[in-house]
C-alpha positions, 0 to 999 in steps of 0.5 A: 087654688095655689098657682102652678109655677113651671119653671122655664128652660134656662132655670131648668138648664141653671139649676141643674148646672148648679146641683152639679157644681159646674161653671158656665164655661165647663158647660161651654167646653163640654158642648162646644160653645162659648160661655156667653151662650150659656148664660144666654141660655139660661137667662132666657135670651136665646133658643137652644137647637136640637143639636144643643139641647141633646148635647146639653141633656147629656151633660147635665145628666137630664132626660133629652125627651124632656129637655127637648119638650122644656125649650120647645114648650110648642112641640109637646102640645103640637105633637099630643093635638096631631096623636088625638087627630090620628086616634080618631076615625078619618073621614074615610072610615066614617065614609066607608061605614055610612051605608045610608049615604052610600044608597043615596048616592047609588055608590057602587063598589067600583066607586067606592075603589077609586074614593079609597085612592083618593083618600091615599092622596091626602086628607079629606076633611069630611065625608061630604067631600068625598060626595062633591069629588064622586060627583065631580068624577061623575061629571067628568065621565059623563055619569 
């Protein structure tokens, strides 16, 4: 099987450069930084800010969405890992449609109320750590 060869940030930013007869220092001068930095850029020895890579899409005529996610390779995959956490049902619906677990415990809908709060408040991991936090309120009023 051929092996797929993804080319880095600073080709990218390079070769573009290139299509466009551009020199490094018109680069530089266009985005307000100095003609070593390009070339640093493109070799791969520093990373670009946002500020820079958005200043550099424009220049180069590139997608800034793509050029974002070509010097910061970490995000793309840091963004689609968050996109199917979120697509997927939360603890607290899988909580709230588990009637066997609701009788059970003897949840009542007063209960049920506070438990939805609660998961206002941050991310709860599992439906049974909505148990342990109905007992330890239990516990603490006396139930």
């Amino acid at each position: 099987m051929a092996k797929v060869k993804t080319r880095t940030f600073g080709q990218v930013i390079r070769d573009r450069r290139r299509q466009l007869d551009l020199t490094q220092e018109e680069v530089a001068r266009r985005i307000n930084t100095s003609t070593p930095y390009i070339g640093h850029l493109e070799s791969g020895k520093r990373h670009p800010s946002e500020k820079v890579v958005t200043k550099l899409a424009d220049v180069l005529g590139l997608d800034r969405r793509e050029t974002f996610f070509l010097a910061n390779p970490g995000a793309k995959a840091l963004l689609s890992q968050q996109a199917q956490t979120s697509s997927s049902s939360s603890a607290w619906d899988e909580f709230r449609k588990d009637e066997r677990l609701r009788r059970i415990y003897n949840i009542t809908s007063e209960e049920m109320e506070t438990l939805s709060h609660v998961a206002l408040m941050g991310d709860v991991r599992s439906s049974r750590d909505f148990v342990y936090i109905l007992n330890t309120i239990r516990q603490a009023l006396g139930r």
